[in-house]
C-alpha positions as CSV (number, residue, x, y, z in Angstrom):
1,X,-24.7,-10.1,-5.5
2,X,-22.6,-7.0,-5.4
3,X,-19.3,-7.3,-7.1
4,X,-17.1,-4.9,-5.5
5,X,-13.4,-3.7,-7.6
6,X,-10.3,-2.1,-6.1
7,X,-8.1,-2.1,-8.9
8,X,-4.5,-2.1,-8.3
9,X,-3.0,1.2,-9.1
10,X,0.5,2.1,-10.6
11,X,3.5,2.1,-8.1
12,X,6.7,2.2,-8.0
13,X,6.8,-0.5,-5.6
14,X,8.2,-3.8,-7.1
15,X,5.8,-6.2,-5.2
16,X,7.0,-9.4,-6.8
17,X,8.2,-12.7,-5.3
18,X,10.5,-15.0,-7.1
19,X,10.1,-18.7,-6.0
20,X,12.4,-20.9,-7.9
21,X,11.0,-20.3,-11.5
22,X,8.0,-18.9,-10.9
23,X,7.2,-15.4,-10.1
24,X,4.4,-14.2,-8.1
25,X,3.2,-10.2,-9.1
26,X,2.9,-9.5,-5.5
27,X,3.6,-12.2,-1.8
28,X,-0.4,-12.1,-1.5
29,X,-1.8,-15.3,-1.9
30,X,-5.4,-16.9,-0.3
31,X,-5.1,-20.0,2.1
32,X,-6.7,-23.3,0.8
33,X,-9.8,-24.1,1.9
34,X,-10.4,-20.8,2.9
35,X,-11.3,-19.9,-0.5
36,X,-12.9,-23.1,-2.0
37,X,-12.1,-23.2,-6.1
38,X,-12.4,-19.3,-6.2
39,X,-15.7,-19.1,-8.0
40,X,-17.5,-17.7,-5.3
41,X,-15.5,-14.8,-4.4
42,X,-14.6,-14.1,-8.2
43,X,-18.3,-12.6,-7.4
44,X,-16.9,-10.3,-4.8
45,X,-13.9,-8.8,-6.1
46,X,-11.3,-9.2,-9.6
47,X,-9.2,-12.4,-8.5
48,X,-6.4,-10.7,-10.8
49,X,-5.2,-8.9,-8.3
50,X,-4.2,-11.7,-6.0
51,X,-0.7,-13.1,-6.2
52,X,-2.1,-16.6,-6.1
53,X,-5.0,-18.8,-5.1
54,X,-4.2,-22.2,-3.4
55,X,-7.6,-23.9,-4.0
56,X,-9.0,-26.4,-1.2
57,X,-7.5,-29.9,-0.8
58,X,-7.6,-32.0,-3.6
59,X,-7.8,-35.8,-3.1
60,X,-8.0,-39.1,-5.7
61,X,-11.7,-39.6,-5.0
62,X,-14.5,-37.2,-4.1
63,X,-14.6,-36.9,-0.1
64,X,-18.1,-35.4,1.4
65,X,-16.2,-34.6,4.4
66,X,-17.2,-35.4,8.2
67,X,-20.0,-35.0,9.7
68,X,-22.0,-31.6,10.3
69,X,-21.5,-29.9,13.1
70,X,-17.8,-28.7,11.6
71,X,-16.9,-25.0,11.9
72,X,-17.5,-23.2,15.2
73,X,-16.3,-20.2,16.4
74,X,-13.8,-19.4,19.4
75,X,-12.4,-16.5,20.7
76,X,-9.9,-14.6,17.9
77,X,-10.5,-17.5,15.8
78,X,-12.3,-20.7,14.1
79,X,-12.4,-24.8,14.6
80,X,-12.7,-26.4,11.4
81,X,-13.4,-30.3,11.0
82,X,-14.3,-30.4,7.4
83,X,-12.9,-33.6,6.9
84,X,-11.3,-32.2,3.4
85,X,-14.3,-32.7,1.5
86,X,-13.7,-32.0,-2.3
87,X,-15.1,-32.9,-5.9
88,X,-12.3,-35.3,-6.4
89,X,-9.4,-34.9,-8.8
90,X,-10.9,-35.9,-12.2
91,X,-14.0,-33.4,-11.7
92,X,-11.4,-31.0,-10.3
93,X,-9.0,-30.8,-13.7
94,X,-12.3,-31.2,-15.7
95,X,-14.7,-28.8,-14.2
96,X,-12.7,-26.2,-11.6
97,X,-9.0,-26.0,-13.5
98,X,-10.8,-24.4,-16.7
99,X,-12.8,-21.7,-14.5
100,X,-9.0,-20.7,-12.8
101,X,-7.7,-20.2,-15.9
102,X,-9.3,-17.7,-16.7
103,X,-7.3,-15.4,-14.2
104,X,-4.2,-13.8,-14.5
105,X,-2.5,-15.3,-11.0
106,X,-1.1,-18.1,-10.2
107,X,-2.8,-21.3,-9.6
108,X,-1.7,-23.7,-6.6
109,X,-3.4,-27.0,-5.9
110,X,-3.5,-28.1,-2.5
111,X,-3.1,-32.1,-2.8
112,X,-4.1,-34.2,0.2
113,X,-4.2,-38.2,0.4
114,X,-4.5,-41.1,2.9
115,X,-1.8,-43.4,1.5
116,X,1.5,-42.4,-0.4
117,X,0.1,-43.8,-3.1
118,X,-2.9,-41.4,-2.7
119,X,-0.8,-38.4,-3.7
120,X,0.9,-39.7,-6.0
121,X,-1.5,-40.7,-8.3
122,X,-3.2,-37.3,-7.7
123,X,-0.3,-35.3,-8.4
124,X,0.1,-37.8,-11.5
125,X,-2.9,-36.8,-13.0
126,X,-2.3,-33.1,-12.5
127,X,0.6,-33.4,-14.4
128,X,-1.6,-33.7,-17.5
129,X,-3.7,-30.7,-16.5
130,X,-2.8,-27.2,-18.4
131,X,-2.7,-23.7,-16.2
132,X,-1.5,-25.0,-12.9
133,X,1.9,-23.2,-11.5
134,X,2.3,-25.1,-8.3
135,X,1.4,-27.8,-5.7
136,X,0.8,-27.6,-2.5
137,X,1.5,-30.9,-0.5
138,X,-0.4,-30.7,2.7
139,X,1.5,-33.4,4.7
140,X,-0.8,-32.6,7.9
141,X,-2.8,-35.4,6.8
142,X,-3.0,-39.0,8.5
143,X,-1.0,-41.9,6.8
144,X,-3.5,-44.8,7.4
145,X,-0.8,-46.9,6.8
146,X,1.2,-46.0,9.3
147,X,-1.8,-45.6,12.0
148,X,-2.8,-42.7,11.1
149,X,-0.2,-40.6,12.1
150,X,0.6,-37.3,9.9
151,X,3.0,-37.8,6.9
152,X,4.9,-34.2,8.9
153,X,4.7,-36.0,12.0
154,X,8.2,-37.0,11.9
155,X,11.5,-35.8,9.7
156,X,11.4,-39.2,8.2
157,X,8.0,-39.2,7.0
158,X,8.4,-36.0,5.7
159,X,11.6,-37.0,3.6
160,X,9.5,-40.0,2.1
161,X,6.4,-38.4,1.3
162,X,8.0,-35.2,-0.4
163,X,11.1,-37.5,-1.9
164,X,8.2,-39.6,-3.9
165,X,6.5,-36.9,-5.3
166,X,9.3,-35.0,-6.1
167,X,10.5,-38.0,-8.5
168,X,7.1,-38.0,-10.6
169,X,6.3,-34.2,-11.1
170,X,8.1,-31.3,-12.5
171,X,6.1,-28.9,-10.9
172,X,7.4,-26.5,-8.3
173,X,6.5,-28.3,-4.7
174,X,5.4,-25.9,-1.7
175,X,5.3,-28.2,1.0
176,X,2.7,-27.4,4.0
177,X,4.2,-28.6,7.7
178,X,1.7,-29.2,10.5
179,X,2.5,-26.9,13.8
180,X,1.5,-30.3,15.7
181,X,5.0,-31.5,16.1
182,X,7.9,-31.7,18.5
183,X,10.2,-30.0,16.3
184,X,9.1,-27.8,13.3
185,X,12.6,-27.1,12.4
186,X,13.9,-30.3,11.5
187,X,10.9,-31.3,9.3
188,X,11.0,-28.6,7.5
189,X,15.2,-29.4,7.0
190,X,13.7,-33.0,5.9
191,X,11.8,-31.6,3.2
192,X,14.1,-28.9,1.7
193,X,16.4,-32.2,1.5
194,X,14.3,-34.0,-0.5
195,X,13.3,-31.6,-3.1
196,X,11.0,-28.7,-2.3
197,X,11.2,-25.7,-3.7
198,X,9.6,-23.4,-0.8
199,X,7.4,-24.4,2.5
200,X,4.3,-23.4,3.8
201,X,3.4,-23.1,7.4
202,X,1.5,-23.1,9.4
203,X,-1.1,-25.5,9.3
204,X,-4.2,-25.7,12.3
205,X,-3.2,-25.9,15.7
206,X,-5.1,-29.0,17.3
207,X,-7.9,-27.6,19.5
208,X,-11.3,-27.8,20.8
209,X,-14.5,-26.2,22.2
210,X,-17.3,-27.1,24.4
211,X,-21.2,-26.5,24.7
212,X,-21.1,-26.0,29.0
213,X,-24.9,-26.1,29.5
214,X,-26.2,-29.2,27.2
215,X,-21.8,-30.6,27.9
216,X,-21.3,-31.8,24.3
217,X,-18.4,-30.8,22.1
218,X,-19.3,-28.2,19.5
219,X,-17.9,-30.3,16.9
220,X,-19.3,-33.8,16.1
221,X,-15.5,-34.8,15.7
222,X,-15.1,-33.5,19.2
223,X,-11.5,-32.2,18.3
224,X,-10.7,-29.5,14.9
225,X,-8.2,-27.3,13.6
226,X,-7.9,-23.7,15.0
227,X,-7.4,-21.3,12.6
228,X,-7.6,-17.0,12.3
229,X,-5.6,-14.6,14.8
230,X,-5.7,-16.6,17.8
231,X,-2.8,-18.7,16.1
232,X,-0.5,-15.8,15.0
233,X,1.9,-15.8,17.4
234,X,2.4,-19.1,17.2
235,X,2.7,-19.1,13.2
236,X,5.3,-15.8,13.2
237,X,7.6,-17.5,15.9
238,X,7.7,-20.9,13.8
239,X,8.3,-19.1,10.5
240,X,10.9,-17.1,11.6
241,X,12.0,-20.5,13.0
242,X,12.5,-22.2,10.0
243,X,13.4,-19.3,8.4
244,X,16.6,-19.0,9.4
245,X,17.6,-22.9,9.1
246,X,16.5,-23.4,5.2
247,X,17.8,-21.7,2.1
248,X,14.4,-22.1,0.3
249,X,11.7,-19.5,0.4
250,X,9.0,-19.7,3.5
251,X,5.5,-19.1,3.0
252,X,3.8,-18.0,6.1
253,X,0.3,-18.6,7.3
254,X,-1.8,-18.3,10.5
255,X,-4.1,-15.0,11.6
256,X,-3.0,-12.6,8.8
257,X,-5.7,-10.3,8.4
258,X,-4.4,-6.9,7.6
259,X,-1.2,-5.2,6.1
260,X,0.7,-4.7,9.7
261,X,0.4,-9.0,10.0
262,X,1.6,-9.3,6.7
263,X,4.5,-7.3,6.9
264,X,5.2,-9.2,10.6
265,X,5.3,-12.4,8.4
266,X,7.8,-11.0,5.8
267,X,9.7,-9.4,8.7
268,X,10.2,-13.0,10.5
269,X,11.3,-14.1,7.1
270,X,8.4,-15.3,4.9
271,X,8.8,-14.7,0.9
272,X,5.2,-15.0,0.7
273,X,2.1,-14.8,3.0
274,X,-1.7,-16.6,3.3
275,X,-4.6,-15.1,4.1
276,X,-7.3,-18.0,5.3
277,X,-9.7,-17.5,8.0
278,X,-9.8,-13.5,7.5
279,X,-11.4,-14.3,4.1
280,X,-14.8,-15.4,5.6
281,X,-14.7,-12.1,7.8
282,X,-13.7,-10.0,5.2
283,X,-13.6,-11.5,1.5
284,X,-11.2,-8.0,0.8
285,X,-8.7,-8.4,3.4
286,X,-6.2,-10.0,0.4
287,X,-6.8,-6.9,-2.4
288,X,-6.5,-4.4,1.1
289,X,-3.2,-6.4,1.9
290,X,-1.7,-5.8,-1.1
291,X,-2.7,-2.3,-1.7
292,X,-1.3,-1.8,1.9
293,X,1.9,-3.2,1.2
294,X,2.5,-0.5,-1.9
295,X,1.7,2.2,0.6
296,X,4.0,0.9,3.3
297,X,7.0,0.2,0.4
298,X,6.5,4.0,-0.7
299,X,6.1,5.9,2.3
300,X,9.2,4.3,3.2
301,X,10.9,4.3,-0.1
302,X,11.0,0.4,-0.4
303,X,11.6,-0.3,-4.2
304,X,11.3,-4.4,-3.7
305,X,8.8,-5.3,-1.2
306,X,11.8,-8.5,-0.9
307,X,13.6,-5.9,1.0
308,X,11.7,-6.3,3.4
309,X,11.8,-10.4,3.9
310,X,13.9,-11.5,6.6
311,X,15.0,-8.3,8.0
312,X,14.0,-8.6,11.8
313,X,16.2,-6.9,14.2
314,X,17.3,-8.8,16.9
């Protein structure tokens, strides 16, 4: 396999992100599981480069995921129904942490569960893993407990859910809201309330596609998550949303596959953007992103690329 390099080249540009205590070297980061545990595209260009990688959802127990067929394309876009299938935590910190280490970027681990109790013993046995900067809590996923409605369904469930993992970790929390909701806003209000230090949206839209001549859903699970740019005006008008109702930092996500999206994103008020569906299009589109960005900033004589963040004219 060809391993291709565009190294990043001096600037003047400042193209780093403070959230909280950590610092990013530049608001590029890759969407999880878009970009499975990185080993695979560390083939295809020098992961150093990125600002971060949020790996694929991490569970307690190893999850094959749901049944084949699972991706399908759709116009300016993707279903997936992968079903979050993952090596499980313990292989994860054992076999996948120690390859990510190796890079200089930060390291964000998407954690997913079924029950509260799920995350939290996930997010306990991260704690004892070395090299990790940041969760990511995806609260899109069902609570079986509660009929299997997301823990971001509601402002209440939110609270709970990020409350009780915020009591047993010190690491920084970037919480992940589902667009599926009647109001994006308050939920996102919930969770900066009970302890997170930035939020990440969005997550799929709910959608589905259909086979006309043999009349069968392309997906075995009939319905999936839509992802890539198809979604994008959906994801810029919600970040810019919450945005302006939360003092933490946003981190957008949804159809960002060039440098004009990403500078949309910051624009509506993101800190730091995504890029997930683009990557299986284009494995580049992150490293062309950031080297964008430093030519926007110094055409334009930007010195902080957080100039930038927030500052939408009405």
């Amino acid at each position: 396999m060809v391993r291709y390099s565009m190294p990043g080249r001096w600037s003047l540009t400042d193209l780093s992100v403070r959230v909280g205590k950590t610092t990013f070297k530049n608001p590029v980061l890759v969407a999880s599981g878009t970009f499975g545990y990185g080993e695979e595209y560390s083939e295809l260009f020098d992961l150093n480069q990125l600002g971060g990688i949020v790996t694929k959802s991490i569970t307690l127990n190893p999850r094959e995921g749901n049944p084949p067929p699972r991706t399908c394309e759709t116009p300016s876009g993707m279903l997936n129904s992968i079903g979050l299938a993952n090596v499980g935590v313990d292989r994860f910190i054992q076999e996948k942490i120690p390859f990510l280490n190796k890079f200089n970027t930060n390291i964000i681990i998407n954690v997913a569960g079924s029950t509260p109790e799920e995350y939290l013993r996930v997010v306990e046995k991260l704690n004892h893993a070395q090299g990790i900067d940041m969760l990511e809590i995806n609260i899109s996923c069902p609570n079986v407990k509660e009929g299997g409605m997301a823990f971001g369904s509601d402002p209440e469930s939110a609270h709970r859910c990020t409350s009780s993992i915020r009591k047993v970790t010190n690491y920084p929390l970037m919480v992940k809201l589902t667009p599926n909701v009647k109001d994006i806003v308050e939920i996102a209000q919930a969770v900066e309330d009970s302890g997170a230090d930035c939020i990440s949206l969005i997550n799929t839209l709910v959608g589905m596609a259909i086979d006309f001549r043999i009349k069968k859903p392309l997906l075995k699970t009939v319905t999936g998550g839509l992802s890539g740019p198809a979604i994008k005006p959906v994801a810029l008008a919600m970040v810019w949303k919450v945005s302006q109702k939360v003092k933490i930092p946003v981190v957008g996500i949804g159809g960002i596959t060039n440098t004009q999206d990403a500078l949309e994103f910051l624009l509506a008020g993101a800190s730091l953007i995504q890029v997930g569906t683009s990557n299986f299009v284009d494995p580049q589109t992150s490293v062309r992103i950031i080297e964008g960005l430093k030519d926007y900033c110094e055409k334009n004589e930007i010195k902080r690329v957080m100039e930038i963040v927030g500052k939408l004219e009405n």
